[in-house]
N, C-alpha and C positions, 0 to 999 in steps of 0.2 A: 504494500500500500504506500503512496506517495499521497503527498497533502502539497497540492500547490496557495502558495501563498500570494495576493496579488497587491502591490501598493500601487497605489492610486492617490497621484496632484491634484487636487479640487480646487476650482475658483471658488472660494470662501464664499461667493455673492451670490450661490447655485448652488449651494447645500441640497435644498427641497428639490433641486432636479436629479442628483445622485442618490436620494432617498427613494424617489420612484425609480429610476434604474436598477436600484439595489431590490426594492419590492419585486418588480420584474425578474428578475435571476432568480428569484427566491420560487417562482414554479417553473421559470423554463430550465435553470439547471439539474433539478432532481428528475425532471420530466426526460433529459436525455442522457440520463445515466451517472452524474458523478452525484457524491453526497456531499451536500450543501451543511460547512459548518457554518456560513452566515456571511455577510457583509454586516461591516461597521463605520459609520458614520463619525465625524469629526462631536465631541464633546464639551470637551476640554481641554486645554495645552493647546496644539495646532489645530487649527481650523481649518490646513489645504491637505492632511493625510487624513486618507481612509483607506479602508482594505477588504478585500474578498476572500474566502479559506474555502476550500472543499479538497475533499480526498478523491482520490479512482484507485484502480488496481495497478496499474504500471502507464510508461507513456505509451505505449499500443493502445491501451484501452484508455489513454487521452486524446489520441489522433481521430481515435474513432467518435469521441464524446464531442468533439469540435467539429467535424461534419455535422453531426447528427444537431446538435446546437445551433450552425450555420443555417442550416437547413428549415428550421422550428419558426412557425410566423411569429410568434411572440420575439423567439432570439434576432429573427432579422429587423424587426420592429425596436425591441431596444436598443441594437447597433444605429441603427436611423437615427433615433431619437438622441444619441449622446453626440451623433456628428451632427444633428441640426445646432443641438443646444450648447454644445461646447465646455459641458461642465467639467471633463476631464482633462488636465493641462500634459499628464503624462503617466503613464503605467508601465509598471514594472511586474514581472513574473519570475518568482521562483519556487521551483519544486523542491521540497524534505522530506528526510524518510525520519518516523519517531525513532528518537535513541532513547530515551529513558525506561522506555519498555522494559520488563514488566515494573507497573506498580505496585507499590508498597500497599496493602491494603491494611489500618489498622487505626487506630485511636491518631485523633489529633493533639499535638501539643499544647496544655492548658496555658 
């Protein structure tokens, strides 16, 4: 399993349009295969990073998930919508594979 990480430059003044973007992946990514840990929004501290998380099986079965994504009127609908609106200044992607595996399962520290 790999877990791609994705950071994303936001125009601070287009939050509310990276929030619906972010809604939008939130059914068409699990709808074509990888598992969606979420998109996150700017809070607090910086207001132009935000970032996407989802797992797949390996990049074979990322190559595949990104046709299939491609392909999906909702995924081709919010590709449109981020080049109409401009609210992404710049993205980066990187894939990780968990190292802390296994967890420790047991009492938390009082």
């Amino acid at each position: 399993m790999i877990t791609c990480f994705i950071r994303y430059h936001i125009d601070p003044t287009k939050k509310a349009s990276f929030e619906q973007y972010a809604r939008n992946w939130g059914q068409a990514i699990p709808r074509c295969g990888a598992d969606l840990i979420g998109y996150f929004a700017p809070h607090e501290g910086s207001t132009t990073l935000a970032y996407g998380v989802y797992s797949i099986e390996n990049l074979a079965a990322y190559e595949a998930y990104r046709t299939r994504l491609a392909e999906d009127p909702l995924g081709q609908e919010n590709y449109a919508f981020a080049m109409k609106e401009k609210f992404i200044l710049r993205e980066d992607r990187t894939f990780l594979k968990l190292a802390s595996a296994p967890h420790a399962l047991g009492e938390k520290l009082k």
